[in-house]
N, C-alpha and C positions, 0 to 999 in steps of 0.2 A: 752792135752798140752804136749808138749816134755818136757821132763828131761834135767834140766839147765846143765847137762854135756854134753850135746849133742851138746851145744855152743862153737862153736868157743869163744877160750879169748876176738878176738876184739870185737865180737856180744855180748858177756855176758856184757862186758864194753857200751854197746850202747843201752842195754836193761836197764842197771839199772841208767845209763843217765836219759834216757826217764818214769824210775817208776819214780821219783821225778821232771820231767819237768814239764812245763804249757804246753807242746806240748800238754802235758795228757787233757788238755781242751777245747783246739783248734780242734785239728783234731784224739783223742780218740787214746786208745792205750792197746794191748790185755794186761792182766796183767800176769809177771812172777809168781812163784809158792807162793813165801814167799808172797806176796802181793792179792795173789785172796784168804787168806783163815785167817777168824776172825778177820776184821781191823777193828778198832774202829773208829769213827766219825774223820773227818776229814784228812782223809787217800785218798791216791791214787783215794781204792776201792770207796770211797764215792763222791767224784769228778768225775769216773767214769760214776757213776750213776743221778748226777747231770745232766748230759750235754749227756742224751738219750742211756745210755748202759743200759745194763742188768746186773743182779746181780752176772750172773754163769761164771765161768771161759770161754771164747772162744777155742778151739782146731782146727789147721788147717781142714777146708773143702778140701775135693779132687777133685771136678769139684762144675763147676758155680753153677748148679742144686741144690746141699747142700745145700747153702749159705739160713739163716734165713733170715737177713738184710743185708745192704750194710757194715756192716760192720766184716762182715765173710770177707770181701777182704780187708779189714782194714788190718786183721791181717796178711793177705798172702803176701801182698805187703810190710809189715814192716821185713818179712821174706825172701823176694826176693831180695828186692833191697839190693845196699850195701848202706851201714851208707850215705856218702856222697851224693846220689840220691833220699832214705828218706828224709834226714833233708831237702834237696832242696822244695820239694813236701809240706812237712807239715812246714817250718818254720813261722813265725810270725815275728814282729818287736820290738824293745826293751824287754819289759817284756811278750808282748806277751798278753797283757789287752783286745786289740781290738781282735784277737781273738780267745779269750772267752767269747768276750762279744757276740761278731755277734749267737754264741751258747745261752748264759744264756738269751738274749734278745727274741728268738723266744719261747725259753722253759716257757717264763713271759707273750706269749698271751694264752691264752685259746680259745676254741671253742664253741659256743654257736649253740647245735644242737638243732634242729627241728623234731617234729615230723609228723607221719602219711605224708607221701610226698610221689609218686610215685619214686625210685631212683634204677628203676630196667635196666635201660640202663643210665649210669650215661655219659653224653655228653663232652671230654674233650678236643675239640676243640678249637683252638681258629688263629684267623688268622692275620697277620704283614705282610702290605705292599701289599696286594692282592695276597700271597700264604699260602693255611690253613693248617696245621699242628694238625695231630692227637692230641698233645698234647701241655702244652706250657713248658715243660721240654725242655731248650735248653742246646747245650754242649758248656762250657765253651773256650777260646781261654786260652792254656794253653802251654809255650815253650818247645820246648827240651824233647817230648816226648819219642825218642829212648831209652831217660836214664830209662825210666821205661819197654820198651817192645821192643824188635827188629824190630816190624814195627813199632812203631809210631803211631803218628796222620793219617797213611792209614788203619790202623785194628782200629779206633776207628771211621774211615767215612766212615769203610764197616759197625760197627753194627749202627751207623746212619741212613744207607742206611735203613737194614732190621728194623729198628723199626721208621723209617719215625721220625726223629729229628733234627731239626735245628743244625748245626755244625757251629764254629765259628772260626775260623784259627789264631794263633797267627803270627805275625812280626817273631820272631824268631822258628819256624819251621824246625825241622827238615826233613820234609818231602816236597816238594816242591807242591805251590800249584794245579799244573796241576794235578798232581797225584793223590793227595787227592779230586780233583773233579771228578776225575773219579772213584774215589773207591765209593763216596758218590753217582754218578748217577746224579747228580748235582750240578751246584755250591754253594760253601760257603759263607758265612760271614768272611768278610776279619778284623780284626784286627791289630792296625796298630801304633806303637808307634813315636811319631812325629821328632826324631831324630832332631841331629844339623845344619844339611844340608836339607835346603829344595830340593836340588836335587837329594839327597837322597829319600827322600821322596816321590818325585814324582816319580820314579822309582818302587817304591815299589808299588804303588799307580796303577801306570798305568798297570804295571805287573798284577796285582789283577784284573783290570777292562778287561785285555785283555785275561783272564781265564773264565770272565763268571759273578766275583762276582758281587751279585746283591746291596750287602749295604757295609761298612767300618765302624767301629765305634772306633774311636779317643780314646786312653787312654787320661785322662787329669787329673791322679791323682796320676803321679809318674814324677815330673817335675825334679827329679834329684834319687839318689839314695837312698834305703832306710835301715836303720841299722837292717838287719835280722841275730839275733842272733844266731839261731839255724844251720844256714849254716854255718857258721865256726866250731863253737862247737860238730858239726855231722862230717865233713870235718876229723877232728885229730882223728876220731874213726874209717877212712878208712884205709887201711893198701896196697892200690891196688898203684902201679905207674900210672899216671894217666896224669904224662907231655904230653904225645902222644895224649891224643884227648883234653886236657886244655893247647892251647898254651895261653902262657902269653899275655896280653893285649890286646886290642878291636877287632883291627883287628885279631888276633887269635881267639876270641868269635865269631866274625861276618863271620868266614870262616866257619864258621862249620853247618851254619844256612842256606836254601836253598836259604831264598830269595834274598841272599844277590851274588848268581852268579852272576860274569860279571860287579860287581860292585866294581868300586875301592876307598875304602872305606878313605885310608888316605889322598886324595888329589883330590876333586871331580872338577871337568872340571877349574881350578885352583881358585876357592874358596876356603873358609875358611876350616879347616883341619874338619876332622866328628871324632867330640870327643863323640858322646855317642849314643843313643838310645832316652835316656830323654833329655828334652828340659828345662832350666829353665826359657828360655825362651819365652816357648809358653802361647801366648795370643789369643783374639778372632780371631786376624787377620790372625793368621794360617787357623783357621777354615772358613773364608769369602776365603781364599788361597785355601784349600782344594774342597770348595762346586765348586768351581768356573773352579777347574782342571778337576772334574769328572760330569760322570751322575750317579754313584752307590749311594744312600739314605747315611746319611750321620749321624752315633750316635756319640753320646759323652757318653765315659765308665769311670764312676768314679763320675759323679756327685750325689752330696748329700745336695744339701740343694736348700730352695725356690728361695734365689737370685739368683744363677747359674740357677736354672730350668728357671727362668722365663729369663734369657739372652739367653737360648736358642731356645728360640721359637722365640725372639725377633733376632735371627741371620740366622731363616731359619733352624736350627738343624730339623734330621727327625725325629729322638729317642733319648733315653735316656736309661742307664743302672747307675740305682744305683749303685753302688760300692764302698766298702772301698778296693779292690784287694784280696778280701780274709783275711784281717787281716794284709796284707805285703807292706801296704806303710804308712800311717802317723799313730801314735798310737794316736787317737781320744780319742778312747774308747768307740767312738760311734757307734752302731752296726749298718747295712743297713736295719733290719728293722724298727727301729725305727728314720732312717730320710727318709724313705721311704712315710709317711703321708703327712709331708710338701710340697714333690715335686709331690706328686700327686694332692695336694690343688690346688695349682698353674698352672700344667699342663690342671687338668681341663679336662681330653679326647681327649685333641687338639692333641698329637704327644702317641706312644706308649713309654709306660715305663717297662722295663725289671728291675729284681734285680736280684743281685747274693752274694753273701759271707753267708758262716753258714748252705746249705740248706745239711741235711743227709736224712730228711725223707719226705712221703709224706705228713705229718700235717704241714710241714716246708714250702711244697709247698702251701698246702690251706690259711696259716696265711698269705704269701704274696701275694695270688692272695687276698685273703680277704681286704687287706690295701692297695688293689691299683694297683699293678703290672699288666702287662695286659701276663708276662710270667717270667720262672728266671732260668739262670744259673745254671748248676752244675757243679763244676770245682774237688777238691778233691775226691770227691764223685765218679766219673767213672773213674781217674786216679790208684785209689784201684784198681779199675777191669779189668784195663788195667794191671798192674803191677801183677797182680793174674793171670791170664789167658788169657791177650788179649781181642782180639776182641771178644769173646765169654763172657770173665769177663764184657766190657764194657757193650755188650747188655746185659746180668744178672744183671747189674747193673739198666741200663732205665728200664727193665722189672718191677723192683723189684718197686721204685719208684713210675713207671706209677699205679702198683698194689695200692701202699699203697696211691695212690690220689684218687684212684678210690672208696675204702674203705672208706677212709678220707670224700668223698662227698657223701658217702650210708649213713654216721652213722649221716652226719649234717646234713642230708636233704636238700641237694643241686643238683638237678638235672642238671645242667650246671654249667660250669663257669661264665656264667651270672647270677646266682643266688649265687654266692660267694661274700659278699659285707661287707662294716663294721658291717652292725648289725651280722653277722656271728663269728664275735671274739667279744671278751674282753681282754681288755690291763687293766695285772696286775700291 
């Protein structure tokens, strides 16, 4: 681990923020020197360890190849970025309860392995929409990736490419989507947040469909803005001038984003002005709007419980992705594996169900394909290894993952993903 003098004043300031955050819960944090050596119960260190670290101090790895876990780029990326582009990455919302919990709630299933099984070629396929995928490890739609690596979401759809994994493209993108389907060798999954303007929208909409994507999947669980603590509180610990690429207000936000070329945001063909991203007022009838504009499959990202699931089958919806957004839009406190059950009750098999928030390892992966999931998300998780290394961090990252699913269904005696089902956990 480097010598706390070796810190820059504002880093040292940003480092001992972060020993006493809940960041520490949420999304793991290498520990400075006072803090990784003889802390007594209820410390940093033991929270730490709670929520899937290791006992030994962390020291920067030099290439991907090092990296033990995914979270050797944990700690690269909290040393790369500056304070500002961290806290973006890892922040939560109020206290930050949801997530930790999306972490303490997977750490509360257990595994109920099996023996004597053949599990010598462990089958980890599985397939959405009639294209099969090696694995159901999909990459998160996550904005503003420059802030973490000079390419972006195109070095995160080249190592997509080489490890054959569903990519999912955010609305706000730094990188435009034609690009990124070419880097991927295919098109993505468009993500797509329902803004105040439906003509907006539709733009956005048809942009995506005229690239190739094959599906969209609707945010529906950020209908306005959400109070993320840690973005401010990281923001004051930046010391960079930063007016030049954060121009003030939406339309400065929305200039910077690809999709939003050619698009004149404050005064849409003389409608109502486009005051946000989030909609407060999106209802079903957006999404009867949406299915109706397009032929791409059509998800709803964010849903969590049986009534919403079952409105969505009742509306034509293709998919579903559990979601609480990572921890960063309502503070529930309720983690997405644990409303995860409900909405597969109700789905029943009819439409595919994806989750995503909380997932760091491969046991993380098997607990939700276990409770339902038919694939899940990883959002913080590869943005570590984009912010480490790039495109090379990102695929060391799916590598690392696909490894420990693959492990994960040697040790339970699960030779497919068909053979991962409830009797396969136990909920503590």
């Amino acid at each position: 681990m480097r010598d706390q003098n070796d810190l820059t004043p504002n880093r040292r300031r940003f480092l001992r923020y972060l020993a006493g955050s809940p960041l520490l819960l949420g999304a793991g944090c290498w520990e400075p020197r006072a803090s990784a050596q003889g802390q007594k119960p209820g410390t940093a260190r033991e929270s730490a360890e709670l929520f899937g670290y290791n006992r030994f101090p962390r020291t920067p790895i030099g290439s991907p190849e090092e990296a033990a876990d995914i979270f050797d780029f944990r700690v690269l990326a909290e040393r790369n970025l500056p304070p500002a582009h961290y806290g973006y990455m890892a922040t939560g919302v109020d206290g930050e309860g949801t997530l930790a919990e999306n972490r303490r709630a997977l750490d509360n299933v257990g595994i109920r392995a099996r023996r004597l099984v053949d599990v010598s070629d462990p089958d980890m396929s599985v397939e959405l929409f009639g294209r099969r995928w090696t694995s159901p490890i999909c990459i998160a739609p996550c904005g503003s990736q420059k802030a973490f690596h000079p390419e972006g979401e195109v070095a995160v759809a080249r190592a997509a490419r080489t490890m054959d994994h569903l990519q999912l493209l955010s609305t706000v993108t730094t990188s435009p989507v034609e690009e990124v389907n070419e880097a991927r060798g295919e098109p993505v999954w468009y993500q797509l947040y329902p803004t105040t303007n439906f003509e907006v929208t539709k733009r956005l909409v048809a942009r995506a469909e005229a690239a190739g994507c094959p599906a969209v999947a609707l945010t529906v669980d950020l209908p306005t803005g959400s109070n993320r603590i840690s973005t401010p509180l990281t923001a004051r610990l930046d010391d960079r001038e930063c007016e030049v690429c954060h121009v003030p207000g939406l339309a400065g936000y929305v200039s910077r984003k690809s999709m939003f070329d050619g698009i004149e945001v404050a005064n849409i063909t003389g409608r109502s002005r486009f005051a946000g991203l989030n909609n407060p007022g999106l209802t079903w009838d957006v999404v009867k709007r949406l299915k109706d504009m397009t032929s791409m499959k059509v998800l709803l990202k964010g849903i969590v419980t049986a009534e919403d699931a079952e409105l969505c089958v009742e509306h034509g919806v293709d998919g579903i992705v559990v979601s609480n957004h990572g921890g960063r839009a309502e503070e529930s406190g309720i983690a997405t594996i644990d409303s995860l059950p409900e909405v597969v009750s109700v789905i029943d098999g009819r439409i595919p169900i994806i989750m995503d928030s909380g997932i760091r390892r491969g046991v993380d992966i098997f607990k939700a394909l276990a409770l339902g999931a038919d694939a899940v998300l990883i959002g913080r998780a590869y943005l570590w290894g984009l912010a480490a290394f790039g495109e090379a961090g990102v695929e060391m990252v799916l590598r690392i993952l696909r490894d420990e699913l693959r492990v994960a269904m040697q040790l339970a005696g699960t030779p497919s993903l068909a053979d991962i089902g409830p009797s396969s956990v136990l909920r503590r």
